[in-house]
Every structure is written in structure tokens, then in C-alpha cells.
N, CA, C and O atoms as CSV, one atom per row, in Angstrom:
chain,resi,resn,atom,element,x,y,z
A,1,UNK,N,N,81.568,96.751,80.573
A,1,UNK,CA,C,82.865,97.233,80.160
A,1,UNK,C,C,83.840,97.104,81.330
A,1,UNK,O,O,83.402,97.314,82.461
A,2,UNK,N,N,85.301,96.730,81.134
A,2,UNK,CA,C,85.874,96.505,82.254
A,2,UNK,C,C,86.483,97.736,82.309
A,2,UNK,O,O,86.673,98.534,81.392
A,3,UNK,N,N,86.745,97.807,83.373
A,3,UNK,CA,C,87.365,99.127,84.586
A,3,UNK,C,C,89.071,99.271,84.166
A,3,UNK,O,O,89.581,98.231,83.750
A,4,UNK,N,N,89.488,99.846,84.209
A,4,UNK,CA,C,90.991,100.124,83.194
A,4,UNK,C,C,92.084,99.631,84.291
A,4,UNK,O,O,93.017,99.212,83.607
A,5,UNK,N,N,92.385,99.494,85.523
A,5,UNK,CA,C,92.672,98.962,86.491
A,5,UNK,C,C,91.727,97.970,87.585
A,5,UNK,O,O,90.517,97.889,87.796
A,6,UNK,N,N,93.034,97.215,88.198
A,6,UNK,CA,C,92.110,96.100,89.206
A,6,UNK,C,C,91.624,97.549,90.726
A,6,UNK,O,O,92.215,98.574,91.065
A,7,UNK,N,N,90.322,96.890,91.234
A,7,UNK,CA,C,89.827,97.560,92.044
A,7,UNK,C,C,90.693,97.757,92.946
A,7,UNK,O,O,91.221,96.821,93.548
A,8,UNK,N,N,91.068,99.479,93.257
A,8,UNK,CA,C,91.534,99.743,94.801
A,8,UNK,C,C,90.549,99.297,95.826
A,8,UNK,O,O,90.845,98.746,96.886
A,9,UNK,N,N,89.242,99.613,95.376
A,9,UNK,CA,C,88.057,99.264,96.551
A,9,UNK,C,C,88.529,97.453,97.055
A,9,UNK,O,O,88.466,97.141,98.244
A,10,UNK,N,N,88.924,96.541,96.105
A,10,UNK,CA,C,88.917,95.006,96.213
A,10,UNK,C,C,90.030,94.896,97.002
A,10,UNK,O,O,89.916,94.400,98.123
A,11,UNK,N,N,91.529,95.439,96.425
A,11,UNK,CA,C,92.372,95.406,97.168
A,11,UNK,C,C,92.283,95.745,98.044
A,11,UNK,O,O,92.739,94.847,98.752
A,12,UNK,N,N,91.943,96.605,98.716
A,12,UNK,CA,C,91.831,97.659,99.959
A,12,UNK,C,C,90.635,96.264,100.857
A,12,UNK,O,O,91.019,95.816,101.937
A,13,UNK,N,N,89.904,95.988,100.526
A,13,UNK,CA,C,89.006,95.219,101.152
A,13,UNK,C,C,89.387,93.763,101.628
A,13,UNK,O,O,89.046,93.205,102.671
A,14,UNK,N,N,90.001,93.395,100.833
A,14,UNK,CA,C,90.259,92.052,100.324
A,14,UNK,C,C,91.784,91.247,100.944
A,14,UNK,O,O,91.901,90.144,101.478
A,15,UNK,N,N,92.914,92.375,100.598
A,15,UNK,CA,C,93.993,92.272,100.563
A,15,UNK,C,C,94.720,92.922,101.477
A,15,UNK,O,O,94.038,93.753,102.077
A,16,UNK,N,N,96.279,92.851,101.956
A,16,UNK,CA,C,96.726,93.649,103.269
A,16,UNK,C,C,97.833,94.691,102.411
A,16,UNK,O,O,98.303,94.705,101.273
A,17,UNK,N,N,97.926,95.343,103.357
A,17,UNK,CA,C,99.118,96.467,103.450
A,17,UNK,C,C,100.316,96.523,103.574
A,17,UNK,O,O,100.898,96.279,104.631
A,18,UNK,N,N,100.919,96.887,102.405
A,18,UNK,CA,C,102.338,96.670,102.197
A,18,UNK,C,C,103.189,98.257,102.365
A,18,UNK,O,O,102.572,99.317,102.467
A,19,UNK,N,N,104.165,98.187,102.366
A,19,UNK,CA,C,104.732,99.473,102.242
A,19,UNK,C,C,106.235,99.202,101.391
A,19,UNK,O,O,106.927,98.188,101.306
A,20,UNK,N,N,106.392,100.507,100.842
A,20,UNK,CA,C,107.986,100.388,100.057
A,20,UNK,C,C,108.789,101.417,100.614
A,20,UNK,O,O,108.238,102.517,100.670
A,21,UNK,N,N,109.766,101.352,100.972
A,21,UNK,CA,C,110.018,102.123,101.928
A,21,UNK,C,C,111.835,102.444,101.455
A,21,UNK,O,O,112.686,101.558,101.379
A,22,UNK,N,N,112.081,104.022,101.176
A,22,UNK,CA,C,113.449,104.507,100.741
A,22,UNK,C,C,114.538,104.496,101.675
A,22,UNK,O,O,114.362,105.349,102.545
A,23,UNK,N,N,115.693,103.784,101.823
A,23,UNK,CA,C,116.924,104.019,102.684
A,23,UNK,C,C,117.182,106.080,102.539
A,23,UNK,O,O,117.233,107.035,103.313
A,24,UNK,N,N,117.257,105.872,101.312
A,24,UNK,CA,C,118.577,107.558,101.329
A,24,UNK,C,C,117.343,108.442,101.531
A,24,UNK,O,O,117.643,109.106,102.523
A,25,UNK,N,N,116.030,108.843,101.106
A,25,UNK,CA,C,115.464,109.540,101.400
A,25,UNK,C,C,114.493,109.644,102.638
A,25,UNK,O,O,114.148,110.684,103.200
A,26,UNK,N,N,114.060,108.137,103.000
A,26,UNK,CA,C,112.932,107.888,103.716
A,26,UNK,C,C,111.304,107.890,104.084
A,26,UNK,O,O,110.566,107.597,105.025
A,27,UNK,N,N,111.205,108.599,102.233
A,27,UNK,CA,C,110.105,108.347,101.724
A,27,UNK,C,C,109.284,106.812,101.612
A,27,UNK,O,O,109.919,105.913,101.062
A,28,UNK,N,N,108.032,106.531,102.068
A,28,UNK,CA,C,107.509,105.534,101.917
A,28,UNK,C,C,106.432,105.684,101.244
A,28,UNK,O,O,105.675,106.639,101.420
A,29,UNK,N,N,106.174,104.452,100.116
A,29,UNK,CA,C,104.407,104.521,99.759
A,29,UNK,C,C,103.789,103.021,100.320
A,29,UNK,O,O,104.295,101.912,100.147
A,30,UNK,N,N,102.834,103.278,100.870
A,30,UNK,CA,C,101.973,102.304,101.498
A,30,UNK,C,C,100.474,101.901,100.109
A,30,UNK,O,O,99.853,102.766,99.491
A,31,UNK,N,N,100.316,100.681,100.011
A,31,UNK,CA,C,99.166,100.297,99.441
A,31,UNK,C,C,98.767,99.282,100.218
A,31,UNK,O,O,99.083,99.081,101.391
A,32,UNK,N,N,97.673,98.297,99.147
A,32,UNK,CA,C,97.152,97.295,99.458
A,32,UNK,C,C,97.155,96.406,98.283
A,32,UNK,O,O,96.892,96.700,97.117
A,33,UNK,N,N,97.551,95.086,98.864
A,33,UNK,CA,C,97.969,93.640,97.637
A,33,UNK,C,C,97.228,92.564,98.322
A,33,UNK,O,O,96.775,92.416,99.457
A,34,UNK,N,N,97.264,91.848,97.211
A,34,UNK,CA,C,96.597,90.673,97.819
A,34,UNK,C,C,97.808,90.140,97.868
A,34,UNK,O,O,98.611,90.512,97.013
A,35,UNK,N,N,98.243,89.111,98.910
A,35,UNK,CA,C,99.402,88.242,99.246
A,35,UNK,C,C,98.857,86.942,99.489
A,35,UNK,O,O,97.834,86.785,100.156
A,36,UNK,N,N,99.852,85.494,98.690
A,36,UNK,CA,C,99.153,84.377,98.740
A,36,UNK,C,C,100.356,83.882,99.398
A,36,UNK,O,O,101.316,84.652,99.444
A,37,UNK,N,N,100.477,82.559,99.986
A,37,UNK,CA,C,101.392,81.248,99.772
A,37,UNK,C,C,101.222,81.038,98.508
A,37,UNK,O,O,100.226,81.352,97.857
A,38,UNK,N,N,102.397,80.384,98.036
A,38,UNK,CA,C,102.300,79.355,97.082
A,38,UNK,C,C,103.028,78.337,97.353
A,38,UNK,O,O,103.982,78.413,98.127
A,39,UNK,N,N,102.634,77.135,96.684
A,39,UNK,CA,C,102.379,75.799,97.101
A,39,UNK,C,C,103.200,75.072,96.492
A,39,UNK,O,O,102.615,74.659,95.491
A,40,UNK,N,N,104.459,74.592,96.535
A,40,UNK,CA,C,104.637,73.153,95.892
A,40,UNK,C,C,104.321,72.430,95.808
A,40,UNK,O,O,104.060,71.977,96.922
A,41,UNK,N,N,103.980,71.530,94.752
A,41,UNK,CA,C,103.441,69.868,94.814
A,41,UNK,C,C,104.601,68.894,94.588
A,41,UNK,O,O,104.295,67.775,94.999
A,42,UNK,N,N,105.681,68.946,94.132
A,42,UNK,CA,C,106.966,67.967,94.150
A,42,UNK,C,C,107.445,67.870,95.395
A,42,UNK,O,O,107.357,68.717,96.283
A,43,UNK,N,N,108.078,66.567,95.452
A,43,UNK,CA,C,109.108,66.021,96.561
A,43,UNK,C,C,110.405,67.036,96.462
A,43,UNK,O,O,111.213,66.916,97.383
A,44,UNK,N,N,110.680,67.964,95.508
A,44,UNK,CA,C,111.824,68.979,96.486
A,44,UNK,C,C,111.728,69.540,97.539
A,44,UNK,O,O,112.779,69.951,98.029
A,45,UNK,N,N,110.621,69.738,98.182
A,45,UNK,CA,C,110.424,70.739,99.224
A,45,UNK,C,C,110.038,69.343,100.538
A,45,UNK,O,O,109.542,69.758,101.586
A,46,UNK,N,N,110.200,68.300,100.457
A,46,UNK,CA,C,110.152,67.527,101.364
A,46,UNK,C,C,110.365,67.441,103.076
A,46,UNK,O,O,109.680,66.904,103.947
A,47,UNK,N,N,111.575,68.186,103.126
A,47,UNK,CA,C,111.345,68.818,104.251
A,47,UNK,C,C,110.858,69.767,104.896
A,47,UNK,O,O,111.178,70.102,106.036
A,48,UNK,N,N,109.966,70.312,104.129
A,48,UNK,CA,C,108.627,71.572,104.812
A,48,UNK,C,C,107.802,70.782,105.459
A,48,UNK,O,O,107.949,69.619,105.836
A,49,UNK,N,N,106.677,71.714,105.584
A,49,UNK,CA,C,105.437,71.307,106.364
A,49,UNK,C,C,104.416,70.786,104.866
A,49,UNK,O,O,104.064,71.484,103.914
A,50,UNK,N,N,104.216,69.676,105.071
A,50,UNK,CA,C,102.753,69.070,104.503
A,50,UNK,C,C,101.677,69.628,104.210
A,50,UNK,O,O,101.090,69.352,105.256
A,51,UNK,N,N,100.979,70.165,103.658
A,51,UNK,CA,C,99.734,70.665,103.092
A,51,UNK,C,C,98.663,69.647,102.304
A,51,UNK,O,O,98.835,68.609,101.664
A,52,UNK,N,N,97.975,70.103,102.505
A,52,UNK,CA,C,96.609,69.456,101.547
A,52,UNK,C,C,97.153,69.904,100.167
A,52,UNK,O,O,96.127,69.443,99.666
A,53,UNK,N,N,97.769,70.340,99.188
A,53,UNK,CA,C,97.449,70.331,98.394
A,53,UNK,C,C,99.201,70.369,97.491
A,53,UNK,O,O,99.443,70.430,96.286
A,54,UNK,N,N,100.114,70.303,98.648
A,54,UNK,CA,C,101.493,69.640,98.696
A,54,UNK,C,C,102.582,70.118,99.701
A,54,UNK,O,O,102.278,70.031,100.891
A,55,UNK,N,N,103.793,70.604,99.388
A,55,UNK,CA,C,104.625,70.926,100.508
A,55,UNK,C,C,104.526,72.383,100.446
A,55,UNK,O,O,104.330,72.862,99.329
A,56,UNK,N,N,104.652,73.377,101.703
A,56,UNK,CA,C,104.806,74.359,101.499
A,56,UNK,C,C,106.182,75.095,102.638
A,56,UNK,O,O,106.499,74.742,103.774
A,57,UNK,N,N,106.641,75.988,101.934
A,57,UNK,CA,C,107.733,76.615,102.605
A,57,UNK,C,C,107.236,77.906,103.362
A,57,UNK,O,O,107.998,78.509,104.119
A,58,UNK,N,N,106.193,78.234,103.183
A,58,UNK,CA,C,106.018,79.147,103.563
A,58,UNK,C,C,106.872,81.199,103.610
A,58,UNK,O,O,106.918,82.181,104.351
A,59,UNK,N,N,107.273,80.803,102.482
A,59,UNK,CA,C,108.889,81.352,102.500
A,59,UNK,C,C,108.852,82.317,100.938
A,59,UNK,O,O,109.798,83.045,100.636
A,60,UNK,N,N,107.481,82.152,99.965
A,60,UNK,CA,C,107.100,82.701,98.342
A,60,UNK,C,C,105.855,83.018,98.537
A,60,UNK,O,O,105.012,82.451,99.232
A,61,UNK,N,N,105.747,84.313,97.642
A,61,UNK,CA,C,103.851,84.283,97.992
A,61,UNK,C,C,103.782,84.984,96.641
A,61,UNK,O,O,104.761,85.377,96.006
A,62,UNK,N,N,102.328,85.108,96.228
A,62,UNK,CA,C,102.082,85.294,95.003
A,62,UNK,C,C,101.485,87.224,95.520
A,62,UNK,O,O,100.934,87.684,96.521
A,63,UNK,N,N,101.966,87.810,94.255
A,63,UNK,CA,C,101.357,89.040,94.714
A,63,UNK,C,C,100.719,89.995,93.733
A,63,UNK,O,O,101.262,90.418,92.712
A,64,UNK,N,N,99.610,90.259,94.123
A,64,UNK,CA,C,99.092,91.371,93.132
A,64,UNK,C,C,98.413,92.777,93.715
A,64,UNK,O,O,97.879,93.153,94.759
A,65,UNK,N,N,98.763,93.338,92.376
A,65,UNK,CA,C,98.987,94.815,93.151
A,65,UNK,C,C,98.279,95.734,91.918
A,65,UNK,O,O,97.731,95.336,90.890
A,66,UNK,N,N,98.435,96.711,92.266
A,66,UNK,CA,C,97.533,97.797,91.250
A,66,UNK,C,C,98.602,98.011,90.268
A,66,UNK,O,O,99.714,97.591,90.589
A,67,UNK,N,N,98.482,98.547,89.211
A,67,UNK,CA,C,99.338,98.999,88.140
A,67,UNK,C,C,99.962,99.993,88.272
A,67,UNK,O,O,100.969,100.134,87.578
A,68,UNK,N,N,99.549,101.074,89.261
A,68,UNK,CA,C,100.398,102.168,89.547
A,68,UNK,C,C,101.058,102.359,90.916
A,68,UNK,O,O,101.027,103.326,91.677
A,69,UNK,N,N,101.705,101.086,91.024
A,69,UNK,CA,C,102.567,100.708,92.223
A,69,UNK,C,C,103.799,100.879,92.198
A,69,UNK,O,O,104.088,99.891,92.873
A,70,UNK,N,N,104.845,101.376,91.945
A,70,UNK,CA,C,106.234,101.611,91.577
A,70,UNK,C,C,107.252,99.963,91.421
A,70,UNK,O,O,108.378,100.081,90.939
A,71,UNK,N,N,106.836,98.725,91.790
A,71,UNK,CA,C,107.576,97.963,91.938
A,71,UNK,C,C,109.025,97.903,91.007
A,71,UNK,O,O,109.868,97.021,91.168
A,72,UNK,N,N,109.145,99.018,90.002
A,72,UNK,CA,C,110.384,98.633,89.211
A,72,UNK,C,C,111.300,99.420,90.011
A,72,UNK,O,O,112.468,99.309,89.636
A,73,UNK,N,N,111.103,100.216,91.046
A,73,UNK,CA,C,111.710,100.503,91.796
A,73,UNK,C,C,112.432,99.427,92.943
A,73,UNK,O,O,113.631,99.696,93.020
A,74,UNK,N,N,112.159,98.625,93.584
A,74,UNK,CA,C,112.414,97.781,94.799
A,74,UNK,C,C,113.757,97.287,94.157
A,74,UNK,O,O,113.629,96.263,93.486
A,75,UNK,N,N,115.004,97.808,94.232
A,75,UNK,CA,C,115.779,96.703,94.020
A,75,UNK,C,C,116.716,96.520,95.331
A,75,UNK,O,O,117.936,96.659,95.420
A,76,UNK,N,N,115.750,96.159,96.336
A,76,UNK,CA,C,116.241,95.995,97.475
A,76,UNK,C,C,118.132,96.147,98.258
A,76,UNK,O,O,118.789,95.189,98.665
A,77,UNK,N,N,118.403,97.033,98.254
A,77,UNK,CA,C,119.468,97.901,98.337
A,77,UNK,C,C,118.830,99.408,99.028
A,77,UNK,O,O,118.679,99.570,100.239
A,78,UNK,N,N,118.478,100.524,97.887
A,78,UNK,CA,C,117.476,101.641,98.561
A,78,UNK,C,C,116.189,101.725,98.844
A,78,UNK,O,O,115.652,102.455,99.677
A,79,UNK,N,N,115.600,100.783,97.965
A,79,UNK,CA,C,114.184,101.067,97.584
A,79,UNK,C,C,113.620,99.378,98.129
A,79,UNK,O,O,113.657,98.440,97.332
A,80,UNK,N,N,113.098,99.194,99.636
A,80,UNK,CA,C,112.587,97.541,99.866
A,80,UNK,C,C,111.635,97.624,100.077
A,80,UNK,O,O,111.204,98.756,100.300
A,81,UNK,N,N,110.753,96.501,100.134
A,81,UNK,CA,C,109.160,96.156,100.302
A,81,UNK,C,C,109.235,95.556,101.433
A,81,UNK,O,O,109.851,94.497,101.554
A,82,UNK,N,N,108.726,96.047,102.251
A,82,UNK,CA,C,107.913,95.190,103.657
A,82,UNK,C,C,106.280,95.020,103.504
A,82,UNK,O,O,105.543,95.684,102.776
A,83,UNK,N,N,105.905,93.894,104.437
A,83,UNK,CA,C,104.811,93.450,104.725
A,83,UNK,C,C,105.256,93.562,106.351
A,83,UNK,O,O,106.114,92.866,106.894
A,84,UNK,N,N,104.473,94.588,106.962
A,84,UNK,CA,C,104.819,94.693,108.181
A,84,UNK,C,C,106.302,95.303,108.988
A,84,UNK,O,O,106.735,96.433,108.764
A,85,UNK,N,N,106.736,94.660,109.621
A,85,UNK,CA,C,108.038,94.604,109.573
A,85,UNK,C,C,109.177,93.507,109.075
A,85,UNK,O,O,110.395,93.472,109.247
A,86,UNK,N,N,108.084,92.463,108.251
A,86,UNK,CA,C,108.742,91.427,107.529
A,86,UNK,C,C,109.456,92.337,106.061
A,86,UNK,O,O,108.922,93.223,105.394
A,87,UNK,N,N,110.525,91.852,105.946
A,87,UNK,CA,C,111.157,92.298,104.585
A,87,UNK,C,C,110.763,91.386,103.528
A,87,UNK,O,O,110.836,90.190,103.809
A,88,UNK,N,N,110.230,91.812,101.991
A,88,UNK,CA,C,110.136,91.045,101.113
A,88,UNK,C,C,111.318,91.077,99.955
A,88,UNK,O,O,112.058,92.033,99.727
A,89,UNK,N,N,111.314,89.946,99.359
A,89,UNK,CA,C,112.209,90.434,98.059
A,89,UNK,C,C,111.707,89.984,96.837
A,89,UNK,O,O,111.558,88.769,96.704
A,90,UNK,N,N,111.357,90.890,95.727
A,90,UNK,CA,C,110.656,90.699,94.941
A,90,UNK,C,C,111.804,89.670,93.569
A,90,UNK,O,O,112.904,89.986,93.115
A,91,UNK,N,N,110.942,88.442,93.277
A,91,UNK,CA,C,111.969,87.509,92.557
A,91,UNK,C,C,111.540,87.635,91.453
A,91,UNK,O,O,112.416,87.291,90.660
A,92,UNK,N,N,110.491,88.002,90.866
A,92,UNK,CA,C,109.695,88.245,89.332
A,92,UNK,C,C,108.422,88.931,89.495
A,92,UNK,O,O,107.545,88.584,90.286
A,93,UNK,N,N,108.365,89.995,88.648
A,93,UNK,CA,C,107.175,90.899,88.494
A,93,UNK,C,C,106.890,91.304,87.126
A,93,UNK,O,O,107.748,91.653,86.315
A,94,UNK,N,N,105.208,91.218,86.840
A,94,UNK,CA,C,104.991,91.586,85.483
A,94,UNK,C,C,103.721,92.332,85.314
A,94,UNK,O,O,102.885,92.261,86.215
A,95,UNK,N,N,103.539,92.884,84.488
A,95,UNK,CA,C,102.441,94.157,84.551
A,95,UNK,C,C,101.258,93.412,83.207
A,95,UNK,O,O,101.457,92.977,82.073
A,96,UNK,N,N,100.461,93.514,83.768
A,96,UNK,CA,C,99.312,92.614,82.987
A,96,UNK,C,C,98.517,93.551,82.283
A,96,UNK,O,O,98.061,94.315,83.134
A,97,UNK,N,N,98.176,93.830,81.311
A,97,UNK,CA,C,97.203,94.698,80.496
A,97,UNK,C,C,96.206,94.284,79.586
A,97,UNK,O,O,96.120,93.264,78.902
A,98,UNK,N,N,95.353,95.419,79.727
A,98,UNK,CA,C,93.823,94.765,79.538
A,98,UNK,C,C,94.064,96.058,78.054
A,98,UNK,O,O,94.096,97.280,78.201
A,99,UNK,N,N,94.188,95.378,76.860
A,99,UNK,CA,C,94.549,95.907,75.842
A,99,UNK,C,C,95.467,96.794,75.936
A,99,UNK,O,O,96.386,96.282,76.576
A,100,UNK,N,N,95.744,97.940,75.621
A,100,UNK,CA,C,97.037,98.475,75.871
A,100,UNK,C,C,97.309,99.480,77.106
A,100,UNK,O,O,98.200,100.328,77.148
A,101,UNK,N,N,96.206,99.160,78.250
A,101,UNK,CA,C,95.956,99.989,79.273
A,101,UNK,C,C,96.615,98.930,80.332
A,101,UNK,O,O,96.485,97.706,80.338
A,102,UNK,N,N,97.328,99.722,81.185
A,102,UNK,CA,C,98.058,98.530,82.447
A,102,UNK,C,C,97.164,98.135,83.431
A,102,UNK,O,O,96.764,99.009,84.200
A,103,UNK,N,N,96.780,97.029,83.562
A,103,UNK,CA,C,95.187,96.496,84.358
A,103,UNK,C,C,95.453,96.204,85.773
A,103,UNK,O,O,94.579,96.305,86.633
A,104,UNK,N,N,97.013,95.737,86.083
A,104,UNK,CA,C,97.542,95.096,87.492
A,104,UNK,C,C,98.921,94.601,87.388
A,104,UNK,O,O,99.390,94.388,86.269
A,105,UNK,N,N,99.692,94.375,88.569
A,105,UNK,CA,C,100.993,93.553,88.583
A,105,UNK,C,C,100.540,92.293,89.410
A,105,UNK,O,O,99.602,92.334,90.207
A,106,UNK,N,N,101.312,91.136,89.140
A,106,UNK,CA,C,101.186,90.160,89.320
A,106,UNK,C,C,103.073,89.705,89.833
A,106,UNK,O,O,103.929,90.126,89.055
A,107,UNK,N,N,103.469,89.058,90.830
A,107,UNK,CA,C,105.031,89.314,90.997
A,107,UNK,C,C,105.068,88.124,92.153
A,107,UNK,O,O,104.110,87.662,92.772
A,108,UNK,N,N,106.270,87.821,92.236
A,108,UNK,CA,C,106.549,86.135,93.242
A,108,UNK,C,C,107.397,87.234,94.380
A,108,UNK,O,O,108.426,87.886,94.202
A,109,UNK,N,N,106.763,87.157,95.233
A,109,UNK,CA,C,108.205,87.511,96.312
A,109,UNK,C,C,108.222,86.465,97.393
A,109,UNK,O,O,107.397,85.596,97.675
A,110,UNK,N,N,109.656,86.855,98.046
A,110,UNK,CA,C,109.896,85.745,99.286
A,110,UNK,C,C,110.820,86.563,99.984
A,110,UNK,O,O,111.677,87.376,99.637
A,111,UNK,N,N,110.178,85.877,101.657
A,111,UNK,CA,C,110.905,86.646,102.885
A,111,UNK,C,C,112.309,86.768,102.656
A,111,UNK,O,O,112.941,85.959,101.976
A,112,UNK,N,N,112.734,87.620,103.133
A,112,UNK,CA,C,114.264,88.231,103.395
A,112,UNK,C,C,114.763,86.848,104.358
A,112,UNK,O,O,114.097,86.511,105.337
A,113,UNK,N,N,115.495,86.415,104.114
A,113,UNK,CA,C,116.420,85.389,105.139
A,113,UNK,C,C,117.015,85.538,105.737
A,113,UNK,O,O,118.103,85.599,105.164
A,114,UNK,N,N,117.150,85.730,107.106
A,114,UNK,CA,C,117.862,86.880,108.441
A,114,UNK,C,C,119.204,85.740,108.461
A,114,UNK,O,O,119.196,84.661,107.868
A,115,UNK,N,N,119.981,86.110,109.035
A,115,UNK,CA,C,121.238,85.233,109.508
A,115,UNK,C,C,121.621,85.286,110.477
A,115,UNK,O,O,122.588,84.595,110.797
């Protein structure tokens, strides 16, 4: 029988530590996600770095997270996601369910672009 959420034990093991962190209050919640690259394979990204398996920017990562993670919160203004002291910005997030129970989020983010 499957487990009604993805493992904290997996994440926690597996995956690194993120935090969301409040401007006006300064409340933070800290978890654990798995964080990927993701990869282009088209000639748009041509001027990146080369990969085995196409271009990568290094710059989007794939992310998954437990279901009881607040992400509808982050709308980066009060409420932002860091990885470290890197800033993320979340570009699409969706909540995956294992029949009508919420099983995990699954969401694209990419680094903050300093100027």
C-alpha cells in the first residue's frame, strides 16, 4: 500500500535544504527537496556550457518537495525561497496526488538574477 505522502525520511536523506523565509514577519520554514538541473537539448541555449545530454544553463532546476510545504505562499516579494543563500524563484508548481490525498509538489524554479 502506498504511503499518503513522498518520504520525509527520502527527502531528508536524499535531497538538500531549502528554506522560505518572511520579509514582514521573519518567520522561516526550513525543509528538504530534492533539487535537479534541467537540461536542454535544442540549439536555443547554444551559448551555455555543453553537456552530455545537451546544453545546460545551469540557471532551472526541477523540484520536489513534500505536500505540506507552503509553496503557494512564495510570491517572491514577502514570502522567498532560498537554497542557501542563493535566492530561488519559483516559475511553475503543482501538487501531485495519489487519489484524492496530496502525495508531493513537483515545481521548475530558477536563480534570482543579481544585477
Amino acid at each position: 500500500m502506498a504511503d499518503k505522502t513522498i518520504s520525509p525520511a527520502l527527502l531528508k536523506r536524499s535531497g538538500v535544504s531549502l528554506r522560505i523565509y518572511c520579509d514582514v514577519t521573519g518567520e522561516e520554514k526550513i525543509f528538504d527537496a530534492f533539487l535537479q538541473p534541467l537540461r536542454y537539448k535544442n540549439k536555443l541555449y547554444i551559448n551555455h556550457r555543453p553537456t552530455e545530454l545537451g546544453f545546460d544553463t545551469f540557471q532551472k532546476f526541477l523540484m520536489i518537495t513534500s505536500p505540506d510545504i507552503p509553496l503557494e505562499k512564495v510570491d517572491d516579494f514577502i514570502y522567498k525561497l532560498y537554497f542557501g543563500k542563493i535566492r530561488l524563484k519559483i516559475d511553475h508548481y503543482e501538487k501531485i496526488y495519489h487519489g484524492n490525498e496530496p502525495f508531493y509538489y513537483w515545481s521548475v524554479v530558477s536563480k534570482e538574477v543579481t544585477a
